[in-house]
VEXMILUM-163235 format. One record per atom (N, C-alpha, C): atom name; residue in three letters; x, y, z. Coordinates in nm, 4 decimals. Layout:
BEGIN
CA | Ala | X | Y | Z $
...
***
This chain:
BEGIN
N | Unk | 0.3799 | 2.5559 | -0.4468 $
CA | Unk | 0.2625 | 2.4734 | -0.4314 $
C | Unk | 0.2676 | 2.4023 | -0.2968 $
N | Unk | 0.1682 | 2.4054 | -0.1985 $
CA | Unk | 0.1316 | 2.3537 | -0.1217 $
C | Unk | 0.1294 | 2.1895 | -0.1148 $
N | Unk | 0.1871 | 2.1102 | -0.0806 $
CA | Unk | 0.1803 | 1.9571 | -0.1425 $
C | Unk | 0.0924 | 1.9092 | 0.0320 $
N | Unk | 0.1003 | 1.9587 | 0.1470 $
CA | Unk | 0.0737 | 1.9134 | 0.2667 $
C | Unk | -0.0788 | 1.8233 | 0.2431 $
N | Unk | -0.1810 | 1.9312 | 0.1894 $
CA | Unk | -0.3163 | 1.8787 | 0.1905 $
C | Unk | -0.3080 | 1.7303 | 0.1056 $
N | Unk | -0.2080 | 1.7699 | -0.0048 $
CA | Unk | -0.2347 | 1.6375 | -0.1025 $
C | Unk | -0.1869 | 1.5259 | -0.0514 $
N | Unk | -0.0407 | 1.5165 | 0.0283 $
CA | Unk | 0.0057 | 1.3874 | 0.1058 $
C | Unk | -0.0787 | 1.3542 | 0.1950 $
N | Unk | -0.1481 | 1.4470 | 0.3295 $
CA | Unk | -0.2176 | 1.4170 | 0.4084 $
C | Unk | -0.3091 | 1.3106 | 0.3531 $
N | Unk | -0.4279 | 1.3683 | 0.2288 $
CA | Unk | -0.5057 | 1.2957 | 0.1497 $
C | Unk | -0.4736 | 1.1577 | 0.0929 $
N | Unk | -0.3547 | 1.1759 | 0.1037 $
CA | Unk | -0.3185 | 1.0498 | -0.0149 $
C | Unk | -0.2921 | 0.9102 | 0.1353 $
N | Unk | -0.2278 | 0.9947 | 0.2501 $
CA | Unk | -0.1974 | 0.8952 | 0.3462 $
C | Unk | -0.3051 | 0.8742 | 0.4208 $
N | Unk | -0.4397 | 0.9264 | 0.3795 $
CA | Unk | -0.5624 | 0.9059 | 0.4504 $
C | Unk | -0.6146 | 0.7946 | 0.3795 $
N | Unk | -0.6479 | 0.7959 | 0.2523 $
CA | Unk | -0.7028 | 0.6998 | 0.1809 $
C | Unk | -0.5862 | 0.5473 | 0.1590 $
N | Unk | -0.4800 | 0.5847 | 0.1806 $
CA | Unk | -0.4216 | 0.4635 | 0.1589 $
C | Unk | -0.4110 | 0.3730 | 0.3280 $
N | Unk | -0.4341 | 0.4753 | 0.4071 $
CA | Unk | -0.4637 | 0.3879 | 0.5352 $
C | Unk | -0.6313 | 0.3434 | 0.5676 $
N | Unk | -0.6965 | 0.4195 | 0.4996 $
CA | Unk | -0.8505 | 0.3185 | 0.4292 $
C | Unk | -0.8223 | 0.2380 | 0.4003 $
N | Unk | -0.7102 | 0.2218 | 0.2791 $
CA | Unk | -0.7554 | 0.0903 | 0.1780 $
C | Unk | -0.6315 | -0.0130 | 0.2792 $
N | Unk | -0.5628 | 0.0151 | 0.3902 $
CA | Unk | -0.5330 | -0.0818 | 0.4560 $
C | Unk | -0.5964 | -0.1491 | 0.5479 $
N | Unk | -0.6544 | -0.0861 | 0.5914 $
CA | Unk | -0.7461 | -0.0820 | 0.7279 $
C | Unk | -0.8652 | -0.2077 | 0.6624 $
N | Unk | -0.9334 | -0.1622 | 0.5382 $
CA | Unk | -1.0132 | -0.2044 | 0.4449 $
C | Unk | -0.9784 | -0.3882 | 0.4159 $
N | Unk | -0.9396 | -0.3969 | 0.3459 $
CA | Unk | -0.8196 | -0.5250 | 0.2945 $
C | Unk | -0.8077 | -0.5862 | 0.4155 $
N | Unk | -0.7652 | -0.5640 | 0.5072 $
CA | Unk | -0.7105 | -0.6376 | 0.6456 $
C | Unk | -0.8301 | -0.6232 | 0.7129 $
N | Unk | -0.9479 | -0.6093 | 0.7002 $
CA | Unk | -1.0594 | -0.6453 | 0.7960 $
C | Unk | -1.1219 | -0.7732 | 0.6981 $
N | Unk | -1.1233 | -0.7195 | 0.5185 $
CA | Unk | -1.1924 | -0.8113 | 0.4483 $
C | Unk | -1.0929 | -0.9579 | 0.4831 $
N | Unk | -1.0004 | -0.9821 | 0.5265 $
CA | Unk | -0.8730 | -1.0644 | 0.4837 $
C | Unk | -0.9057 | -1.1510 | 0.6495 $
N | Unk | -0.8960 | -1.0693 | 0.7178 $
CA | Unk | -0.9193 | -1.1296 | 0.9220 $
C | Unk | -1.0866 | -1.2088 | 0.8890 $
N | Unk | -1.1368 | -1.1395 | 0.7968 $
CA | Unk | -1.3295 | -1.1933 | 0.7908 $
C | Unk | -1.2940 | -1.3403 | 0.7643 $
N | Unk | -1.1757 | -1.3973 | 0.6539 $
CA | Unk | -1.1872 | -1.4776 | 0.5927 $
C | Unk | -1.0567 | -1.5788 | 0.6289 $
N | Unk | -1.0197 | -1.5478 | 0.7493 $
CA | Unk | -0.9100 | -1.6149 | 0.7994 $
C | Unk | -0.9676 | -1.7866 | 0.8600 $
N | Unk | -1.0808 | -1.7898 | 0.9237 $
CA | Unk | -1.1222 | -1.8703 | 0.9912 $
C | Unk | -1.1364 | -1.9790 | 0.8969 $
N | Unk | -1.1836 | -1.9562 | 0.7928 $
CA | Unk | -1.2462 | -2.0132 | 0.6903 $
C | Unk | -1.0932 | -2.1197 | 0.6191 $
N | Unk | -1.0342 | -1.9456 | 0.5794 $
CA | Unk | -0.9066 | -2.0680 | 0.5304 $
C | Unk | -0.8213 | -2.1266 | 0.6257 $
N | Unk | -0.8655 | -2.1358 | 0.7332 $
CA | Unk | -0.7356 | -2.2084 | 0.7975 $
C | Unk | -0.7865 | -2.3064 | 0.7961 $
N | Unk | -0.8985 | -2.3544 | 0.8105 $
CA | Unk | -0.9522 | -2.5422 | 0.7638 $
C | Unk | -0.9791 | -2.5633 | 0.6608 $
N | Unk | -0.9538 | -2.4817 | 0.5551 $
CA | Unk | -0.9649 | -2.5341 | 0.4022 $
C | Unk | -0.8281 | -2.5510 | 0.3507 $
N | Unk | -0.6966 | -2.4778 | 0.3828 $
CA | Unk | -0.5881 | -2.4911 | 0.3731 $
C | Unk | -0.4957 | -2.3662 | 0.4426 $
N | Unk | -0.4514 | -2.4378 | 0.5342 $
CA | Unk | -0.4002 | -2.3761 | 0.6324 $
C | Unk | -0.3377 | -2.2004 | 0.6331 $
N | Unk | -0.1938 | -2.2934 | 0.5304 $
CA | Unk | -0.1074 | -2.1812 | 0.4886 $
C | Unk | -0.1594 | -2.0232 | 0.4076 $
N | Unk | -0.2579 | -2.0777 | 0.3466 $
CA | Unk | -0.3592 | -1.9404 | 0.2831 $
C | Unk | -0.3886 | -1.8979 | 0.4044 $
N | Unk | -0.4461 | -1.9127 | 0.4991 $
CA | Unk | -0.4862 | -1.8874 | 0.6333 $
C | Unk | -0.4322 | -1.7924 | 0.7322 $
N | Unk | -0.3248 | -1.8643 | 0.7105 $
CA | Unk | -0.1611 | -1.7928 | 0.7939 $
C | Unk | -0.1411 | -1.6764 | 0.7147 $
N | Unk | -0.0996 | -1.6673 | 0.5875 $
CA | Unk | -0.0414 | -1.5575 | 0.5266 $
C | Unk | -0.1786 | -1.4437 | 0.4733 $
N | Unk | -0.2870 | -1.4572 | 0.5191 $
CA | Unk | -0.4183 | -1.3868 | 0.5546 $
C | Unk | -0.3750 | -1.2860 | 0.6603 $
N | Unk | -0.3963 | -1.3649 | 0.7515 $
CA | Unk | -0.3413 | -1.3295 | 0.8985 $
C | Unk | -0.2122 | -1.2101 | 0.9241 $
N | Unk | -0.1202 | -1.3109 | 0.8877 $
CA | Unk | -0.0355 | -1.2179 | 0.8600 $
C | Unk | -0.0226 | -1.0824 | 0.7818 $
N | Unk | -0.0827 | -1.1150 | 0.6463 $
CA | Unk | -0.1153 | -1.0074 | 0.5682 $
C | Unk | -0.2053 | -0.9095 | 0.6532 $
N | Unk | -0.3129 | -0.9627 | 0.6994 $
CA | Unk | -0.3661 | -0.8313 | 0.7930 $
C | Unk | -0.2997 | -0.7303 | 0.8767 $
N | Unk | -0.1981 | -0.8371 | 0.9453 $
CA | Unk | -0.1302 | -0.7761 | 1.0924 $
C | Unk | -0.0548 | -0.6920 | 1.0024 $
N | Unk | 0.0147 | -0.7399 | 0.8681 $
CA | Unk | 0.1549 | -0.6394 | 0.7877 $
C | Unk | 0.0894 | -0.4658 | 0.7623 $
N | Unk | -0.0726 | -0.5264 | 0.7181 $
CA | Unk | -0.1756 | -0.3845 | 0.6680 $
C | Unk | -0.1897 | -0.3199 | 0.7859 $
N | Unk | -0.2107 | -0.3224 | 0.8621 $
CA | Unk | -0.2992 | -0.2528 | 1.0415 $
C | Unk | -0.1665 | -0.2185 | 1.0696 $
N | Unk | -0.0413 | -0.2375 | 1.0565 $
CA | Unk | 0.0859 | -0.1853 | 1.0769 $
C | Unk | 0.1390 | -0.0584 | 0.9922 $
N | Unk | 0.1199 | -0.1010 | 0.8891 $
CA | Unk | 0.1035 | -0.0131 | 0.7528 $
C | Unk | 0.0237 | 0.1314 | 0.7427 $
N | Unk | -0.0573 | 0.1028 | 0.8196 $
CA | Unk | -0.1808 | 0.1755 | 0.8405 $
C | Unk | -0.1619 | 0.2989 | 0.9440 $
N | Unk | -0.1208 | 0.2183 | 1.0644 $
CA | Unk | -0.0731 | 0.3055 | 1.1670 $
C | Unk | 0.0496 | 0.4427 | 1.1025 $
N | Unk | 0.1197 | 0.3410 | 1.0840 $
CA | Unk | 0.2515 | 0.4112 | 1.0124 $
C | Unk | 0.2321 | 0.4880 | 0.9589 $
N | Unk | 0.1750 | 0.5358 | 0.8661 $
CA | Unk | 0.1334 | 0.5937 | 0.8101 $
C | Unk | 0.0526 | 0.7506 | 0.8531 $
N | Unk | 0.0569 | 0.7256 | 0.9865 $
CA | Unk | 0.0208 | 0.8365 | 1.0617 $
C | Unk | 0.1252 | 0.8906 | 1.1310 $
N | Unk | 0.2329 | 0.8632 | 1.1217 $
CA | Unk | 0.3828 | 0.9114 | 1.1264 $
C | Unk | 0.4334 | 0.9640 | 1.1081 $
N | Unk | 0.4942 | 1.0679 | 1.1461 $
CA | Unk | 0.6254 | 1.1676 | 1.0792 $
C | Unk | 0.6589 | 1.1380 | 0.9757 $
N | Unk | 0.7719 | 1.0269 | 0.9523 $
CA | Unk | 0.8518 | 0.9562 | 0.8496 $
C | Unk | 0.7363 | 0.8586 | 0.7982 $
N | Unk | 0.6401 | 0.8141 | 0.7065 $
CA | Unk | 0.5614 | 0.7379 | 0.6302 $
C | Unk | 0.6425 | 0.6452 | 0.5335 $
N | Unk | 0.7709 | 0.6640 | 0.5086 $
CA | Unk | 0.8142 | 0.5679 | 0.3851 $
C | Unk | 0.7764 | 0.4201 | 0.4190 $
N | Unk | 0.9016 | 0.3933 | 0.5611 $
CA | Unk | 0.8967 | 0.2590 | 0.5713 $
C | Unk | 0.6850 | 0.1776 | 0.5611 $
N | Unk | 0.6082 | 0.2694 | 0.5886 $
CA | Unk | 0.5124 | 0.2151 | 0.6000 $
C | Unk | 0.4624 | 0.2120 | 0.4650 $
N | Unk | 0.4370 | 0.2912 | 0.3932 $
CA | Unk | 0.4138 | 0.3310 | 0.2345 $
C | Unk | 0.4859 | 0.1802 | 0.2358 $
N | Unk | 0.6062 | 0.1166 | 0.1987 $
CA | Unk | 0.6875 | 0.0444 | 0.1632 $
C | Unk | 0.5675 | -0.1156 | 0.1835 $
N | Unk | 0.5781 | -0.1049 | 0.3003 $
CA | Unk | 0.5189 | -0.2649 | 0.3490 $
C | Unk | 0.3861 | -0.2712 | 0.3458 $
N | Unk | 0.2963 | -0.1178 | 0.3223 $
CA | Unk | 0.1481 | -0.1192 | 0.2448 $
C | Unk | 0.1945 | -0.1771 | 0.1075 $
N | Unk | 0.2644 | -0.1362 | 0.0475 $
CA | Unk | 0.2568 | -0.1634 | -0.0976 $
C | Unk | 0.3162 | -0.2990 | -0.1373 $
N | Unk | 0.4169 | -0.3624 | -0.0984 $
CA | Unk | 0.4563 | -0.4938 | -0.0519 $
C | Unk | 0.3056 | -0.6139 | -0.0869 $
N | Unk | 0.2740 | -0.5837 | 0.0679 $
CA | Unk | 0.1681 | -0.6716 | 0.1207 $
C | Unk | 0.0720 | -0.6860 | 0.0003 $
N | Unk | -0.0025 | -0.5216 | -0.0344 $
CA | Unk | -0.1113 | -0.5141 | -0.1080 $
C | Unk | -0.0474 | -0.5614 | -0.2401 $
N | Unk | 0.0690 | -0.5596 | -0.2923 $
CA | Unk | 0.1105 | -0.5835 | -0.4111 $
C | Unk | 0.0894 | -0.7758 | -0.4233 $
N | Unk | 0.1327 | -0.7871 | -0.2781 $
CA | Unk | 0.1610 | -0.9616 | -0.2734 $
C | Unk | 0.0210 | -1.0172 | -0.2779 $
N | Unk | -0.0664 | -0.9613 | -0.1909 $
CA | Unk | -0.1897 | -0.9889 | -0.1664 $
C | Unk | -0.3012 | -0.9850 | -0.3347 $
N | Unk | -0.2587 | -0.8823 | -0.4527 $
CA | Unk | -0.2955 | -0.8988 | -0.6063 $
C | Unk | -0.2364 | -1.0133 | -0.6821 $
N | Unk | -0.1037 | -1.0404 | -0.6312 $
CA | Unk | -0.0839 | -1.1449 | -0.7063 $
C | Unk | -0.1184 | -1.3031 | -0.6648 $
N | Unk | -0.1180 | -1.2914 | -0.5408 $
CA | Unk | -0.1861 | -1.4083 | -0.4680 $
C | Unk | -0.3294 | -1.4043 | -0.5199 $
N | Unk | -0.4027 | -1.3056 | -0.5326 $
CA | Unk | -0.5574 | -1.3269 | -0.5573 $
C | Unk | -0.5525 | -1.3867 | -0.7345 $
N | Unk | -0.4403 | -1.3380 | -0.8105 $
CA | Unk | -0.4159 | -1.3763 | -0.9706 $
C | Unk | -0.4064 | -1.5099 | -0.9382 $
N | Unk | -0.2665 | -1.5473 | -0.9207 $
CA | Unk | -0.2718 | -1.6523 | -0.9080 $
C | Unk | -0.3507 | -1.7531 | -0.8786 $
N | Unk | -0.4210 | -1.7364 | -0.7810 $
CA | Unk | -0.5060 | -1.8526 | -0.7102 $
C | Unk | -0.6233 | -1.8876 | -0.8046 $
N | Unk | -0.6601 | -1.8027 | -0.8918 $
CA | Unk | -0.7832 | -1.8095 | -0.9614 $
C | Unk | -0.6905 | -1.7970 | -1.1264 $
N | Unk | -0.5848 | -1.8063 | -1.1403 $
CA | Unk | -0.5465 | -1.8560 | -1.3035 $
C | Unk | -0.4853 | -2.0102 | -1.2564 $
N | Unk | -0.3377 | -1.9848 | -1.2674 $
CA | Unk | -0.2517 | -2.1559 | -1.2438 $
C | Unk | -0.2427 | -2.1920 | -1.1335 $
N | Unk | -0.3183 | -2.1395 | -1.0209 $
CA | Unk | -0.3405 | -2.1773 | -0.8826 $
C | Unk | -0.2587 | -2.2228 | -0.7820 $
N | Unk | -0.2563 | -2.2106 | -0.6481 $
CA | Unk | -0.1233 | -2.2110 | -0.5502 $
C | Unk | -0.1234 | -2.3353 | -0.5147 $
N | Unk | -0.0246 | -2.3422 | -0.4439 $
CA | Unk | -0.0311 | -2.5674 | -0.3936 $
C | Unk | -0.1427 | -2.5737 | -0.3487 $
N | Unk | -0.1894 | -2.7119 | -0.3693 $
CA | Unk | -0.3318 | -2.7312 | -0.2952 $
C | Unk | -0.4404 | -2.6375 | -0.2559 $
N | Unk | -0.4474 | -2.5311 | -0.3547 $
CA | Unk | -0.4945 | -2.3828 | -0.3472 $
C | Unk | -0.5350 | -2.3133 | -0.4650 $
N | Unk | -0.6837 | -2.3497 | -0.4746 $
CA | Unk | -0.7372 | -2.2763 | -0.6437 $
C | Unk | -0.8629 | -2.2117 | -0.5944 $
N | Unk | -0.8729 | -2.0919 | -0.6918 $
CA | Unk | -1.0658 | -2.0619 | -0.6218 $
C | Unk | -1.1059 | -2.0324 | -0.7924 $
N | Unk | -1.2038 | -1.9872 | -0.7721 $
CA | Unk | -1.2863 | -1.9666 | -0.9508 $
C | Unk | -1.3170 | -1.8451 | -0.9140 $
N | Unk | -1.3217 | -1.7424 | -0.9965 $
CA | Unk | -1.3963 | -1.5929 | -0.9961 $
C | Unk | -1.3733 | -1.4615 | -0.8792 $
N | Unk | -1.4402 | -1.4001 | -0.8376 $
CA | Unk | -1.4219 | -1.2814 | -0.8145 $
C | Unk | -1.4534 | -1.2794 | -0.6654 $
N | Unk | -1.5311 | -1.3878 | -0.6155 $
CA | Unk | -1.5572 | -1.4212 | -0.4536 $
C | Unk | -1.6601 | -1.2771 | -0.3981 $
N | Unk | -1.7774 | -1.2081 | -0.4471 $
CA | Unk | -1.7854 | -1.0890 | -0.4512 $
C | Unk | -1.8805 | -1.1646 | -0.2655 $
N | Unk | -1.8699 | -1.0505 | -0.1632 $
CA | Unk | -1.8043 | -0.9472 | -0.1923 $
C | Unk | -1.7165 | -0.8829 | -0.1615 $
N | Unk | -1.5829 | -0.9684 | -0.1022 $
CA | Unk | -1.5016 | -1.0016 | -0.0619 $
C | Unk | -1.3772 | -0.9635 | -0.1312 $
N | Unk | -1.3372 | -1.0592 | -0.2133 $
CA | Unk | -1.2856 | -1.0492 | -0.3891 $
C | Unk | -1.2633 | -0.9043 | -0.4227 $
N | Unk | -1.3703 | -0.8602 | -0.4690 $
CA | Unk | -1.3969 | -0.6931 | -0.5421 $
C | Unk | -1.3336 | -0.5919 | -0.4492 $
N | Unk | -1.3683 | -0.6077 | -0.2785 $
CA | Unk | -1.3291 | -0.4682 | -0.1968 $
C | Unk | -1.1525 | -0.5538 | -0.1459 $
N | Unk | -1.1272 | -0.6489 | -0.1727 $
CA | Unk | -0.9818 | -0.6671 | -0.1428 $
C | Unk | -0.9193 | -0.5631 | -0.2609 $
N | Unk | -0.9501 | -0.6243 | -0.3619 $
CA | Unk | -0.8913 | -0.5776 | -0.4833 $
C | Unk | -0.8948 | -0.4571 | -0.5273 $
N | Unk | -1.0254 | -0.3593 | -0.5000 $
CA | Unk | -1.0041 | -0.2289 | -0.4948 $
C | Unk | -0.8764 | -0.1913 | -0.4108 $
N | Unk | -0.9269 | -0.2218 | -0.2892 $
CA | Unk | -0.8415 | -0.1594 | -0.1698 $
C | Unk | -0.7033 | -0.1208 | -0.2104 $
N | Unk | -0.6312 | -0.2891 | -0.2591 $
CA | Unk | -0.5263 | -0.2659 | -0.2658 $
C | Unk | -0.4217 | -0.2322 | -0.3687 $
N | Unk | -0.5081 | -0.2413 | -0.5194 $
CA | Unk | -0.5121 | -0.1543 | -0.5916 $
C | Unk | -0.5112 | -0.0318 | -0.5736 $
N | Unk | -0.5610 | 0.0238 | -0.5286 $
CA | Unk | -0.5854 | 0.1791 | -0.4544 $
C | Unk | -0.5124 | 0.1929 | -0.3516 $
N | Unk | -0.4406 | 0.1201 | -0.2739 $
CA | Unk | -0.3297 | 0.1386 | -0.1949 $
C | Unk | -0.2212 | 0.1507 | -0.3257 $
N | Unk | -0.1724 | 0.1139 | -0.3641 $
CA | Unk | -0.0658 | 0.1074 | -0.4553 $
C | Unk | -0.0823 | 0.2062 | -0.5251 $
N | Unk | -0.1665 | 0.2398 | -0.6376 $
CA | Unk | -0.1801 | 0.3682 | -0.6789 $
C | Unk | -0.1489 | 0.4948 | -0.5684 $
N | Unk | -0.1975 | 0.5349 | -0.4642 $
CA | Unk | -0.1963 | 0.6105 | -0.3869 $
C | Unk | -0.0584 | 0.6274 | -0.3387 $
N | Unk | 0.0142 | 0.5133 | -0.3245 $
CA | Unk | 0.1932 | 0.5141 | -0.3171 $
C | Unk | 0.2778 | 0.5601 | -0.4063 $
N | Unk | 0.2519 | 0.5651 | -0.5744 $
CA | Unk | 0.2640 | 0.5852 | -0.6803 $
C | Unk | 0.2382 | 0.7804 | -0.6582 $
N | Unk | 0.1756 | 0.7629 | -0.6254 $
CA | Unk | 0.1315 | 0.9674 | -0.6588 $
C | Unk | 0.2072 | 0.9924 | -0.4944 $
N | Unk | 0.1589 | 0.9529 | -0.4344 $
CA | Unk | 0.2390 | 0.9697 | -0.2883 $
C | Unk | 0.4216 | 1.0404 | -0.3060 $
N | Unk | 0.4455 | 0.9310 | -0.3807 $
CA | Unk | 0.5852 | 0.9393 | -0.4141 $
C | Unk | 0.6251 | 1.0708 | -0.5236 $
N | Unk | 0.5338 | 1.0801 | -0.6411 $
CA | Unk | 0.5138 | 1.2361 | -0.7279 $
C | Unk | 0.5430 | 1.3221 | -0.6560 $
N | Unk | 0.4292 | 1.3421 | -0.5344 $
CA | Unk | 0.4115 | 1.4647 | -0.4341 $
C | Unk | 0.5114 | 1.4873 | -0.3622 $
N | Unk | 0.6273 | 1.3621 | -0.2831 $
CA | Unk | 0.6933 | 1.3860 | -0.1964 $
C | Unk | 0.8403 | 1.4245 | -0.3028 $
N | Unk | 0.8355 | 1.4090 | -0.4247 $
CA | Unk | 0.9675 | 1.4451 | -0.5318 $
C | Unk | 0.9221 | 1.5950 | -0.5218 $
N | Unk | 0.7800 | 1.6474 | -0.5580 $
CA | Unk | 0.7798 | 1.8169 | -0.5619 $
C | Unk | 0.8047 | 1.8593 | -0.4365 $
N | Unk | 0.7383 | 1.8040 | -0.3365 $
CA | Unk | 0.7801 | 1.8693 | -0.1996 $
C | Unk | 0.9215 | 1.8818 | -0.1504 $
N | Unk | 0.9969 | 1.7745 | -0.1872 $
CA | Unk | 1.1482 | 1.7901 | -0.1371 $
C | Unk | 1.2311 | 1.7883 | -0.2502 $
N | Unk | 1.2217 | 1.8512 | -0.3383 $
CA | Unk | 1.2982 | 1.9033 | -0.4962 $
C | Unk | 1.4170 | 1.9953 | -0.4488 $
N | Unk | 1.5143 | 1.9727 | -0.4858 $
CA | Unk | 1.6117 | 2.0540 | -0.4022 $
C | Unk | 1.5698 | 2.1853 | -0.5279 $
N | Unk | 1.5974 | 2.2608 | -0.4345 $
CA | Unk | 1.6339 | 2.4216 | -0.4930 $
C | Unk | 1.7330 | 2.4281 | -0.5706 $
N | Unk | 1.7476 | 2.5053 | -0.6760 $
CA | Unk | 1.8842 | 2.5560 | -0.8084 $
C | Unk | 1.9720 | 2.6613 | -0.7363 $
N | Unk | 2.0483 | 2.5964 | -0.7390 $
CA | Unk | 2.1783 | 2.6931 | -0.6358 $
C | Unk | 2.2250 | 2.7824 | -0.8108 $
N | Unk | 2.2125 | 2.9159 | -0.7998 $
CA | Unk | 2.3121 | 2.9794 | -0.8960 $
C | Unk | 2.3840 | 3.0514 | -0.8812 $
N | Unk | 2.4660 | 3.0971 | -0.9386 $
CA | Unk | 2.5976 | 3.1650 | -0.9153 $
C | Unk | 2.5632 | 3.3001 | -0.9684 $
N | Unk | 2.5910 | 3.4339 | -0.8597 $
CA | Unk | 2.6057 | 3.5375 | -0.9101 $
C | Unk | 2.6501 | 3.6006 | -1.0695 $
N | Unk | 2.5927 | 3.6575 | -1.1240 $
CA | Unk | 2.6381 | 3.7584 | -1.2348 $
C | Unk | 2.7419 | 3.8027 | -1.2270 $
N | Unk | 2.7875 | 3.8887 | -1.1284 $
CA | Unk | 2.8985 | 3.9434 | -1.1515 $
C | Unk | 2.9623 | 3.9290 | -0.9966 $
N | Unk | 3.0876 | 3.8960 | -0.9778 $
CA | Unk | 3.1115 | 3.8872 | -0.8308 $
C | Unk | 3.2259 | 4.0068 | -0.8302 $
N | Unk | 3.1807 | 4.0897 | -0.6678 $
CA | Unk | 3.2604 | 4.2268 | -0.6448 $
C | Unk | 3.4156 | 4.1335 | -0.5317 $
N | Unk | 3.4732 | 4.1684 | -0.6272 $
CA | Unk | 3.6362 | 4.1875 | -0.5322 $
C | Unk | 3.6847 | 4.3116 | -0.4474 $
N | Unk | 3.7707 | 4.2664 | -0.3756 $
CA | Unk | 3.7678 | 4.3588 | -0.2302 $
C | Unk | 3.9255 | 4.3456 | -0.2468 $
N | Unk | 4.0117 | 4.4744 | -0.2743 $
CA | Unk | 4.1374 | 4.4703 | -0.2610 $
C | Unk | 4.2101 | 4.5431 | -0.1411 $
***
């Protein structure tokens, strides 16, 4: 089985949903840095970690980037939980923020999934081969 088309695919859409996330995230940086700073900063940052992620991902070797897409986007779901259940220091919002909210949360949802099968594909692609041992072996006297 051919796995090339399916990784290509999978590292196309997951550098969408970085690219994606880190533009919605830079939109909304300005905003939080005078409503509370530190949300602000780790926005920011979170963008620069995705647009890195992203690149990478167009790479020979993709792990380390796969790695710090899924990181970020993983940190970036639980930061969005949090903030809207038991809320971060000096840091609560209510609801879904659409439409903002909804395409973060796809994105990086869908980054993560896409790392998840990413990883399937790259176990069939590099599956080591079954070494077996001859039937009958000829001796030479």
């Amino acid at each position: 089985m051919n796995t090339r088309p399916a990784e290509a695919s999978l590292r196309g859409v997951a550098g969408a949903c970085a690219v994606l996330s880190a533009v919605v995230h830079l939109l909304l940086v300005p905003e939080h840095l005078e409503e509370v700073a530190y949300v602000g900063i780790l926005f920011l940052v979170g963008s620069v970690a995705l647009l890195v992620a992203a690149v990478g991902l167009a790479r020979p070797h993709p792990l380390p980037a796969w790695l710090l897409g899924t990181a970020v986007s993983g940190g970036m779901v639980l930061g969005f939980a949090l903030s809207r259940t038991v809320g971060l220091p000096d840091y609560r919002e209510e609801g879904w923020d659409p439409p903002y909210g909804v395409l973060s949360m796809v994105a990086e949802v869908a980054f993560v999934l896409a790392f998840v099968v990413w990883c399937g594909v790259e176990r069939t692609r590099t599956a080591p081969t079954e070494v077996t041992r001859p039937a009958a072996s000829v001796h030479v006297r």
